[in-house]
C-alpha positions in Angstrom: -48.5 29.0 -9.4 -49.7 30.6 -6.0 -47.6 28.6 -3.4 -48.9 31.0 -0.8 -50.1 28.7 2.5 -52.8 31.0 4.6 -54.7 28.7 6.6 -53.3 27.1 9.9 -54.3 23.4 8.8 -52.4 24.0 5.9 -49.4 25.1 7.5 -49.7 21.8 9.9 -50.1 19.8 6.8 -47.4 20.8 5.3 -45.2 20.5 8.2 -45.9 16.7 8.7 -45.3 16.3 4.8 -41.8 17.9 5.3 -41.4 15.7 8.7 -42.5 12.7 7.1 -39.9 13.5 3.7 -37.4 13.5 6.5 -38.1 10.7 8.1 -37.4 9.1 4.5 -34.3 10.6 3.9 -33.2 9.5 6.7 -34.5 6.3 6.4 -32.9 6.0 3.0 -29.4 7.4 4.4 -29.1 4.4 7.0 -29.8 2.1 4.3 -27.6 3.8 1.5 -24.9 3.9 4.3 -25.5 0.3 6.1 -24.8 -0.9 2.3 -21.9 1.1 2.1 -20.4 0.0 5.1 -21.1 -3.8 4.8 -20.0 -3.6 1.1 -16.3 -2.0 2.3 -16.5 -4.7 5.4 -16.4 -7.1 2.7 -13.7 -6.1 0.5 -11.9 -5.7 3.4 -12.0 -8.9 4.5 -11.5 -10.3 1.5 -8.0 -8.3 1.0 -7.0 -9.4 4.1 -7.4 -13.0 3.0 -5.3 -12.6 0.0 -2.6 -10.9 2.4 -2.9 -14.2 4.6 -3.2 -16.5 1.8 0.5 -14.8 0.7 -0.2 -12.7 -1.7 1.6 -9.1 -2.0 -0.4 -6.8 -0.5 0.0 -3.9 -3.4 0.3 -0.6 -3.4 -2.2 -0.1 -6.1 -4.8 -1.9 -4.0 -4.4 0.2 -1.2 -4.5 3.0 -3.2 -7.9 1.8 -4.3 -9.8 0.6 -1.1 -8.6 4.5 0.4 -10.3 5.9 -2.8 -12.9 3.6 -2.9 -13.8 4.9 1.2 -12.9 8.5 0.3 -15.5 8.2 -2.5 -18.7 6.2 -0.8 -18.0 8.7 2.4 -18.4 11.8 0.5 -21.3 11.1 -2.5 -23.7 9.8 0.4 -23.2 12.7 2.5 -23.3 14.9 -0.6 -26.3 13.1 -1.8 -28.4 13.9 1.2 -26.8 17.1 2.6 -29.3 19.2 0.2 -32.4 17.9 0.4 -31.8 17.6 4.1 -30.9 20.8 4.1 -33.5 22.4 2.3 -36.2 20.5 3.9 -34.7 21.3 7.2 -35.4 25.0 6.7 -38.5 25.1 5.2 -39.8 22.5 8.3 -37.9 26.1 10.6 -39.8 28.0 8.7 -42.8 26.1 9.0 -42.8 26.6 12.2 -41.6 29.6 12.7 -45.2 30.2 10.6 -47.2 28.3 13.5 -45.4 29.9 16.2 -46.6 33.6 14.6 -49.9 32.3 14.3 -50.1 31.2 17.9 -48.7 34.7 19.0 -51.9 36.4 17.1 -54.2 34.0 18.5 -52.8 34.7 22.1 -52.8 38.3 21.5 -56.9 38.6 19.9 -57.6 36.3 23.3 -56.0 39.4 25.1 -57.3 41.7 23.1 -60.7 40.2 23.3 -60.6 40.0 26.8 -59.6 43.6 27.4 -62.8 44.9 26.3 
């Protein structure tokens, strides 16, 4: 598969692809972690109610709301650290692309008007 881009339009149309995946990732990130948080809100609150309502507050549920935190915080990040990372490069690398291509235009445009 050639995966070689050689035309300026392409290049821009791939960078908006990448900046629009972004956009979705990120997008998708709030939500995942809005959930998250307003999920752990809840249990939370609920906890605290059986404290109130005299309950023993346990060790063993402690133990699990602190794993259940330590777990939500690190598979959302992990889940969008690499795509956001790759797509992060290859949108530097995108335009890194366009910013070569607007050096040669600038220099044939000197070069042209040398002659």
């Amino acid at each position: 598969m050639n995966t070689q881009i050689r035309t300026r339009e392409e290049i821009e149309d791939r960078t908006q692809r990448v900046n629009d995946l972004l956009y979705i990732i990120l997008v998708g990130y709030g939500t995942w972690v809005a959930l998250w948080f307003g999920t752990s809100r809840l249990i939370i609150h609920y906890h605290h109610q059986a404290i109130l309502a005299g309950e023993p507050a346990s060790l063993s549920n402690n133990a699990i709301m602190g794993i259940f935190f330590i777990i939500g915080a690190l598979s959302g990040a992990g889940a969008v650290w690499v795509p956001l990372r790759d797509f992060l490069v290859e949108k530097r690398l995108l335009e890194g692309c366009i910013a070569l291509m607007n050096q040669e235009d600038n220099l044939k445009e000197l070069l042209r008007q040398n002659k």
